[in-house]
VOVEXKE-813633 format. One record per residue (C-alpha): residue in one letter; z, y negated, x negated. Coordinates in steps of 0.1 Angstrom, whole numbers, plus 5000, padded with zeros to 4 digits. Each point is the difference from the previous one (the first is absolute). Layout:
<pts>
AZYX;...
</pts>
This chain:
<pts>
X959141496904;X497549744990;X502249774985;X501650324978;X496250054990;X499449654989;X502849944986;X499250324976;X496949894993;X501449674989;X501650224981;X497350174982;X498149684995;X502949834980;X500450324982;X496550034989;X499649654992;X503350084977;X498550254983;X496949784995;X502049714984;X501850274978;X497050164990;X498649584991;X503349994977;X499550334987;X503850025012;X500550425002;X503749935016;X498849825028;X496450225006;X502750304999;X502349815027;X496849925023;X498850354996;X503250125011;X500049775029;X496650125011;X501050344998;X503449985019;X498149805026;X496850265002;X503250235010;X501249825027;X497349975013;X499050344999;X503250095018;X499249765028;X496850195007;X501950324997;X502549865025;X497449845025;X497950364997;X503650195016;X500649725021;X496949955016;X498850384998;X499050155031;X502750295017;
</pts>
């Protein structure tokens, strides 16, 4: 699981840094694209929490 959570945050840091260099260019595609990315990965990894939270729940 570690390597899922690193890998994600690699994730998130090349999508912010995206969005940064977008936003440097004033390029509203691209900061659109990145803010997309962030969002779709914010939901993954909300559903990874969701899934550890039933997995690891006590009985």
């Amino acid at each position: 699981m570690n390597a899922f959570r690193s890998a994600l945050a690699n994730e998130v840091s090349q999508a912010r840094a995206s969005l940064l260099r977008a936003r440097e260019r004033h390029d509203e595609a691209a900061m659109t694209d990145a803010v997309e990315r962030l969002h779709d990965l914010d939901e993954i990894s909300a559903r990874v929490r969701d899934g550890l939270t039933l997995v690891t729940a006590p009985d």
